[in-house]
VEXDREN-2710 file (C-alpha; in Angstrom, 1 decimal):
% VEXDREN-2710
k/r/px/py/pz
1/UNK/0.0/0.0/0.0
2/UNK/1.3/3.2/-0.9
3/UNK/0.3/6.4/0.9
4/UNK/1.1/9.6/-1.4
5/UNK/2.3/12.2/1.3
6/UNK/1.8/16.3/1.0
7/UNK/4.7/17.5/-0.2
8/UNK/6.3/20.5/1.7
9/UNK/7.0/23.8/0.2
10/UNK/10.1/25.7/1.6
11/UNK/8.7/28.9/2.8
12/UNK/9.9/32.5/4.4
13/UNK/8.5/32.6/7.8
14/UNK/7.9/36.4/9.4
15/UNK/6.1/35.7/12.9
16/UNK/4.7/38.6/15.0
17/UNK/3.0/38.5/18.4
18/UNK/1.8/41.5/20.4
19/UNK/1.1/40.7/23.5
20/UNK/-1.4/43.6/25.4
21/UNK/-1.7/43.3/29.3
22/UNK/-3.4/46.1/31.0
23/UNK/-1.5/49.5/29.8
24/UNK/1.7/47.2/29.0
25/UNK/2.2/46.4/25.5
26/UNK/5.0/44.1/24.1
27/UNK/6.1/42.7/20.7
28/UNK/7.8/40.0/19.9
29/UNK/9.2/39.3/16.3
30/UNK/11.0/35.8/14.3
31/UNK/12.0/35.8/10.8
32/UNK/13.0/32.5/9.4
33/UNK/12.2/29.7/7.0
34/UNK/10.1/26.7/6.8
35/UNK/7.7/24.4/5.4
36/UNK/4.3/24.9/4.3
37/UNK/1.6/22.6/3.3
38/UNK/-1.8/21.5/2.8
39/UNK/-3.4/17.7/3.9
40/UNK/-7.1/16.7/4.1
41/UNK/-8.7/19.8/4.9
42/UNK/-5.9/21.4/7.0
43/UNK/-2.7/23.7/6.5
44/UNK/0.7/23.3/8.2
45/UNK/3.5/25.3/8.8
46/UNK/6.1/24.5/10.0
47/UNK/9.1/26.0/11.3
48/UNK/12.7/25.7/13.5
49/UNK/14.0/28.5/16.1
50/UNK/17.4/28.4/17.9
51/UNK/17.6/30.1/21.3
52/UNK/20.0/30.1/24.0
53/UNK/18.5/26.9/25.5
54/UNK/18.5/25.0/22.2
55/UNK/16.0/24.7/19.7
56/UNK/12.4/25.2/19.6
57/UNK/10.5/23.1/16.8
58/UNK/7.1/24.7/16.1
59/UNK/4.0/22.8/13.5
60/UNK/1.1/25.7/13.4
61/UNK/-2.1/23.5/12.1
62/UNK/-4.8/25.7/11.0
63/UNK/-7.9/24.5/9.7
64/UNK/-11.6/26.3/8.8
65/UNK/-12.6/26.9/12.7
66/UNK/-9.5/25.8/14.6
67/UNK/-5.8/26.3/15.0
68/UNK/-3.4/24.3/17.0
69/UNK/0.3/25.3/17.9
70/UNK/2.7/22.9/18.7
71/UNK/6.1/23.5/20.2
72/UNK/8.9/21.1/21.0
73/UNK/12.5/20.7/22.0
74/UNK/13.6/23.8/24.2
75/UNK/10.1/24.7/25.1
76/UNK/7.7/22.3/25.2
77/UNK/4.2/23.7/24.3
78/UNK/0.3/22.9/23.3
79/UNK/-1.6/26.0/22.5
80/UNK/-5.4/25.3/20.8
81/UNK/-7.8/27.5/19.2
82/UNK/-11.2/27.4/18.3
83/UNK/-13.1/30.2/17.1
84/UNK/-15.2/31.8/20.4
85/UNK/-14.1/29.1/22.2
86/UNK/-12.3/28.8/25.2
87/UNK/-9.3/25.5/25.4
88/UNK/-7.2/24.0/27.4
89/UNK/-3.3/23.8/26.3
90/UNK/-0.1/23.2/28.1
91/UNK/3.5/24.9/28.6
92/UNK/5.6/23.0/30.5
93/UNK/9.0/24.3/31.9
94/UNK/12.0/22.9/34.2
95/UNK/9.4/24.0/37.0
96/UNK/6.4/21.4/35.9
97/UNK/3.6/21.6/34.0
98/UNK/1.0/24.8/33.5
99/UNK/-2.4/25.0/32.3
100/UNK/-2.9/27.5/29.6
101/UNK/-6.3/28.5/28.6
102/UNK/-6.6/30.1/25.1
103/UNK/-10.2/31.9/24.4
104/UNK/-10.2/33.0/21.0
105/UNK/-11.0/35.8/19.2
106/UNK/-10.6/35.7/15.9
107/UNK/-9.0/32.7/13.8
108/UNK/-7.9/33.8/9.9
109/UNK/-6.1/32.2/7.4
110/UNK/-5.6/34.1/4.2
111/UNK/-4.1/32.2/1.1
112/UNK/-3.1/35.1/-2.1
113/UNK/-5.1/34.0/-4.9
114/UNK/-1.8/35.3/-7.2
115/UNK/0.7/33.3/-5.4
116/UNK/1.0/29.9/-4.4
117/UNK/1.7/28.6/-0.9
118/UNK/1.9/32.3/0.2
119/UNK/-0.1/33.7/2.7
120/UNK/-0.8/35.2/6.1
121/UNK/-2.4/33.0/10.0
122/UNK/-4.0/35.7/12.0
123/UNK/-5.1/34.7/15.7
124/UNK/-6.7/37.3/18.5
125/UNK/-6.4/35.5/21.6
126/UNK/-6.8/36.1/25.5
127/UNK/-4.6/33.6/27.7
128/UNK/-4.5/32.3/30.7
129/UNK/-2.1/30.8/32.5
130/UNK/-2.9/28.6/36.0
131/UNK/-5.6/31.0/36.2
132/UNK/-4.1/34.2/35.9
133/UNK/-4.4/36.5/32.8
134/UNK/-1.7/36.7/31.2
135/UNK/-3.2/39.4/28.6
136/UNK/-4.3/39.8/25.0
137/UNK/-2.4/38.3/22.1
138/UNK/-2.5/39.5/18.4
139/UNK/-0.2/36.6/16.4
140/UNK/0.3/36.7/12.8
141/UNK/2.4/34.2/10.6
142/UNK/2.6/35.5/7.6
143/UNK/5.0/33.0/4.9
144/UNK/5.9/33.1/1.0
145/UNK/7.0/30.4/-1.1
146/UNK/10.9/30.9/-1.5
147/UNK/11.4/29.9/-5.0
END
């Protein structure tokens, strides 16, 4: 039995968060490159960071209502969307284990109809972390094929 897989298209990564906690507002930028693609009816991208600690590997699964970000390596990290929805995720550091609770905003995916595997992941989020609130965050991934 053969299974064809989705093939992966190298892609320039540009990652923004703004994070908005009370009058405090922080951003937080990555440019890089990765892998995009497309299986059943969801989207992937996928991407590597190196920090001090090591390296972070990071899949971003978005489909038409939901959105799932998946960390591993250096940080360790589950973090689930679904549109007007509050979930549970995970972060889990040398000190144990913490509940994160995303409750979602607004959940965007915007492919350009002139260029292939090119394109820009939009997420509004509030989080909580053990309880606390941890503030507002305004993520955007945007990526372009690198030909």
């Amino acid at each position: 039995m053969s299974r064809e897989s989705a093939q992966q298209v190298p892609v320039k990564i540009h990652v923004t968060t703004k994070i908005y906690n009370g009058k405090n507002k922080d951003s937080i930028e990555w440019v890089g490159f990765g892998q995009y693609l497309e299986k059943d009816s969801s989207k992937y991208i996928k991407y590597e960071e190196i920090i001090e600690e090591g390296t972070i590997n990071t899949i971003v699964k978005i489909s038409e209502k939901e959105g799932l970000i998946l960390r591993s390596g250096a940080v360790k990290m589950r973090l689930p969307f679904l549109i007007n929805k509050k979930k549970i995720g995970s972060y889990e550091s040398p000190y144990g284990v913490f509940q994160l609770i995303t409750d979602t905003k607004r959940l965007e995916l915007e492919l350009e109809q002139q260029q292939q595997n090119t394109g820009i992941f939009d997420v509004l989020y509030d989080l909580n972390m053990q309880g606390s609130n941890n503030g507002t965050y305004h993520m955007t991934i945007s990526f372009k094929e690198e030909k």
